[in-house]
C-alpha positions in Angstrom: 0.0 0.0 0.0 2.3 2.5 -1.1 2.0 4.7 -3.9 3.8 4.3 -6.9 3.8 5.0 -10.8 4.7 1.8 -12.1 2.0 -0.6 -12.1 4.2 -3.7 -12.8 3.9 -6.3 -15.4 2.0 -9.6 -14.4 -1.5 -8.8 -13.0 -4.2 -11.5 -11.1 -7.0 -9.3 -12.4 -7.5 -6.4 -14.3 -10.0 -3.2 -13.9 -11.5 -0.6 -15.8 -12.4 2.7 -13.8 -15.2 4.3 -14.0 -15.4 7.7 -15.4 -18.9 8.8 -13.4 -20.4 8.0 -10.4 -24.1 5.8 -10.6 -26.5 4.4 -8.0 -26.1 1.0 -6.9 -28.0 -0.9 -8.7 -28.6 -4.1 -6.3 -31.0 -4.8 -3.4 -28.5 -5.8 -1.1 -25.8 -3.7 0.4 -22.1 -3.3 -0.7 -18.8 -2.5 1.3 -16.0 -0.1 -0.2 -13.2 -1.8 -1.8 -11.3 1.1 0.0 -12.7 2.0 3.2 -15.4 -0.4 3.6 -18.3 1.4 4.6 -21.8 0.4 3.7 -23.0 1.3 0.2 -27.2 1.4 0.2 -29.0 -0.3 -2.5 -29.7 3.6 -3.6 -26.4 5.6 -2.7 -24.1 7.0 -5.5 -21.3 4.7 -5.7 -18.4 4.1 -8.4 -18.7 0.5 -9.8 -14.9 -1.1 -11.1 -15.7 -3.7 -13.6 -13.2 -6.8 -13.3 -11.8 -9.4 -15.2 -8.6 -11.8 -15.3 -6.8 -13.9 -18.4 -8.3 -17.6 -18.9 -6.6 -19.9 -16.9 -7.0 -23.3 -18.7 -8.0 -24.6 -22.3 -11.6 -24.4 -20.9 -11.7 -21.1 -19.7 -10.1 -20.3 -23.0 -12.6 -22.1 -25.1 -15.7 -20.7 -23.5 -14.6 -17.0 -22.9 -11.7 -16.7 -25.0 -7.8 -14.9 -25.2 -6.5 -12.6 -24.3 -6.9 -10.0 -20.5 -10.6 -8.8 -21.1 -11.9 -12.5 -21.3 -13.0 -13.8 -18.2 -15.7 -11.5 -16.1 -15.4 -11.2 -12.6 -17.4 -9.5 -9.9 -17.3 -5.9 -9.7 -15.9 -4.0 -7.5 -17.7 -1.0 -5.4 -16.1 2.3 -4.4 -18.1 5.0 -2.1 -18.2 8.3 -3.1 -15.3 9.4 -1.3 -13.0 7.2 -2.1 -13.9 7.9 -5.7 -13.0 11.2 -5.5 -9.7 10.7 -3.8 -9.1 8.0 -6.4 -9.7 10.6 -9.5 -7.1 12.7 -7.4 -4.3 10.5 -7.1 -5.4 9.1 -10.5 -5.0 12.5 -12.6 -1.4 12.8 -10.8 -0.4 9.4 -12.6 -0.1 6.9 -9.7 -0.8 3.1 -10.3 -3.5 2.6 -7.6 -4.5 -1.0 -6.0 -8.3 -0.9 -5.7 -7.9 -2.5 -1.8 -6.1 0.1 -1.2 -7.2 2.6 1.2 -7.4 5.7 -0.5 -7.0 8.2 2.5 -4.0 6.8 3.1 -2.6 7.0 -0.2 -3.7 10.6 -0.2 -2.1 11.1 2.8 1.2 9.7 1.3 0.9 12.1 -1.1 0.6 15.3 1.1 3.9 13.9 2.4 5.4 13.4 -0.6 4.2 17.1 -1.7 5.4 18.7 1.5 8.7 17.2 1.6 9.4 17.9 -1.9 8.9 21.6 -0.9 10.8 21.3 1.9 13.8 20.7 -0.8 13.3 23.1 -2.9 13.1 25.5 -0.2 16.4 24.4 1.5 17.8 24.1 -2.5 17.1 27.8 -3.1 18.6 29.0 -0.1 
């Protein structure tokens, strides 16, 4: 859970962000991937869709190649987090959806003020 800007090569799973928030769209309730609160059948929520590389001839046959090919559940992210994660997003950082994004945030306001600290110490 630190924040980086190299995602690596080899992935379990792969995710597509969502570029809006949208109301979650099942009866039952949902927890955060990030901070796990509750998500209510009707509160705004960002919803990742999932999905991971066959792993046998089977999967293969019925879904077929290639890192878009075999579905997985979705993913739920609450408001919040959603907007923390479009922050660290738009700066370029490879983010873990499990991550907890305040966290990462707060890495960043680190980063940030220490990186001013040097300059400031740099110019003088």
């Amino acid at each position: 859970m630190s924040l980086s800007c190299y995602c690596g090569d080899e992935f379990d799973w792969y995710y597509y962000a969502p570029t809006d928030m949208t109301v979650l769209g099942t009866r039952r309730a949902r927890r955060c991937c990030s901070c796990h609160t509750r998500i209510g059948p009707q509160d705004q929520c960002a919803v990742f869709e999932r999905t991971r590389e066959p792993n046998d001839y089977i999967e293969e046959s019925i879904y077929g190649e290639g890192p878009e090919a075999v579905p997985l559940a979705p993913r739920y992210m609450c408001e919040t987090c959603f907007d923390l994660y479009s922050a660290l997003d738009e700066h370029g950082y490879c983010i873990k959806l499990g991550d907890d994004m305040r966290a990462l945030v707060r890495e960043h306001a680190q980063f940030v003020r220490a990186r001013r600290a040097d300059a400031l110490d740099g110019g003088v």
